[in-house]
N, C-alpha and C positions, 0 to 999 in steps of 0.2 A: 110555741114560743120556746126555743133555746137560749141559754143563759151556762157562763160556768164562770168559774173562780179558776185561778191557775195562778202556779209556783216556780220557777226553774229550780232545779237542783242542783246538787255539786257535778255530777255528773254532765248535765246541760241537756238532760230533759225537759221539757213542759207538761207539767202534772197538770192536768185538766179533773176538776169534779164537774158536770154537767147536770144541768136537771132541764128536763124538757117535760113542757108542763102545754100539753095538746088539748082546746077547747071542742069537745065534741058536740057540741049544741046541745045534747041533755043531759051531759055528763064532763068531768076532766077528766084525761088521761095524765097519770105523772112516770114519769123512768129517770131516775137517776141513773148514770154512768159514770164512770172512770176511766181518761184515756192517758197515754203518755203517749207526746210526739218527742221526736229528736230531729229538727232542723239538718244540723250539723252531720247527720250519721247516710240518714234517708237521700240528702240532696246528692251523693255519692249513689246510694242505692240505685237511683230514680236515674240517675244518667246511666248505667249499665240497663237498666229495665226499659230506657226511650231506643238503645240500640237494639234490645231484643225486638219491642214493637214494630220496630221503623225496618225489621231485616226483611225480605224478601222471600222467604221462608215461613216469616209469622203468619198463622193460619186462624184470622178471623171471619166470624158465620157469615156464609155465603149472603147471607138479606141486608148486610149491616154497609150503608153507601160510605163513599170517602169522608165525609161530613161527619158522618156520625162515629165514626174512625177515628178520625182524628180528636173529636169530643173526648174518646174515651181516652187515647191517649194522654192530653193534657190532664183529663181528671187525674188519672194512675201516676203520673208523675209529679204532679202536685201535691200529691197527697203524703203527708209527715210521720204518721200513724206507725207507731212502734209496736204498741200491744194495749190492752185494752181489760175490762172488765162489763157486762151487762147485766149476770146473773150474779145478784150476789149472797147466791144460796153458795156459793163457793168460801164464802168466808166464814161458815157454822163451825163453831167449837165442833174436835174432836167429838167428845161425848156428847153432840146437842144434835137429836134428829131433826129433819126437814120442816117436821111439824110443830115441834117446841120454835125454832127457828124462825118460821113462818108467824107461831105465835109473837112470837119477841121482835118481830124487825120485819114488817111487812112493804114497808112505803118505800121502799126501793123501786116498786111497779105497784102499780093502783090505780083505782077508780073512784070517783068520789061526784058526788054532788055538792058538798061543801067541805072543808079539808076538816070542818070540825068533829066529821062523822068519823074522824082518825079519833077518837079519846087523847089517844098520847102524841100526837104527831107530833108535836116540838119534842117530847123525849126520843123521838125516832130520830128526827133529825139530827137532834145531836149524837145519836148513836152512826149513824150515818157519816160523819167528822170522823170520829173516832175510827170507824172500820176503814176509811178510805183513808188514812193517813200509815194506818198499819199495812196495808194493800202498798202502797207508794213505798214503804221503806222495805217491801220485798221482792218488787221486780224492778227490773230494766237498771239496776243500780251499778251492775260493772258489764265489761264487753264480754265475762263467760255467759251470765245469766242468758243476754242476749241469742249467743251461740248458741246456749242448749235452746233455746226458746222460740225461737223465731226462724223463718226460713230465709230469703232471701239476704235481710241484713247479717245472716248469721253466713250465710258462705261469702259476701263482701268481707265481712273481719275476718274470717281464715284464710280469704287470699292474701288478703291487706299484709296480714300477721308470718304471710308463710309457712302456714301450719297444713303442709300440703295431702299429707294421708289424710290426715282429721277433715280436710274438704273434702276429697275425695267422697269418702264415707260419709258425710252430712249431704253432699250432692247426691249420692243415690237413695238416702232416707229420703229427700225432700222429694226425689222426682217419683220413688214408691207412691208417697202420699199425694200427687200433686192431681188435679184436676184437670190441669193444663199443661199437660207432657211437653210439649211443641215448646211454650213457654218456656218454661225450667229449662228445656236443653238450650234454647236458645239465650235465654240468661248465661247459661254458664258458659258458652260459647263465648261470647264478650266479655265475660267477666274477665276471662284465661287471656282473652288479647290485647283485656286494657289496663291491667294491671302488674 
């Protein structure tokens, strides 16, 4: 069972806190998350990324039929997903090792047979408010964050912006790190001719 709470920002984010809470038949499973979509930013993203898909060029696995092609297509372009949080051993005080950390703020991921085997888990949770709203006032908050942070919407805003060396050089960081070579060049391919 997934569940979240969510906020727009000044920006026109949607702050997602999530908590999926998986009934394993002898056991729950709980994960809280944190995501930020942006509508507005992605639905631009996603039409440069439907012309990369849809090029003639684009090289997906030889087993995968037109069908299920096209599935993945509509997922990948539907999808709002700006940036995100799952571990949130990311947000430990400076001086607070993994283990103090661990001690202090467990229920982020857990197991449980009854949630009362947490001692404190309402003080978690509210600890959990807390760290997620401190998380939320430090990303995705303006278009540089973005740019440093992200790949694809971040060479969308530096064409958008004209900021044409800075693309340059963020296009060949992303395709260094990219998984999908083929991809990225063909992204940037259309990006360059629809903008």
């Amino acid at each position: 069972m997934k569940r979240y709470f969510e906020c727009v920002d000044s920006y026109g984010n949607i702050q997602q806190y999530e908590v999926n809470l998986v009934d394993r038949k002898s056991y729950f499973s709980m994960h809280l998350m944190l995501r930020i979509l942006n509508k507005t930013l992605l639905k631009k993203v996603n039409g440069i990324l439907e012309k990369a898909l849809r090029d003639e060029d684009y090289k997906f696995p030889a087993n995968w039929d037109e069908s299920f092609i096209e599935r993945n297509i509509k997922g990948r372009i539907n999808d709002f997903f700006l940036t995100g949080l799952t571990d949130w051993r990311e947000l430990k005080n400076d001086n607070e090792s993994i283990e103090d950390f661990n001690a202090r703020f467990s229920i982020w991921l857990c197991n449980f047979h009854s949630i009362n085997e947490k001692n404190d888990w309402q003080k978690q949770l509210l600890e959990s408010v807390k760290l997620s709203i401190c998380w939320f006032l430090t990303v995705a908050k303006d278009d540089e964050w973005i740019i440093n942070n992200t790949e694809y919407p971040a060479l969308y805003l530096l064409k958008e912006k004209g900021r044409n060396s800075e693309l340059q050089q963020k296009y060949l960081d992303v395709l260094s790190e990219s998984k999908l070579k083929n991809e990225t060049e063909l992204y940037f391919k259309h990006l360059n001719q629809s903008c």
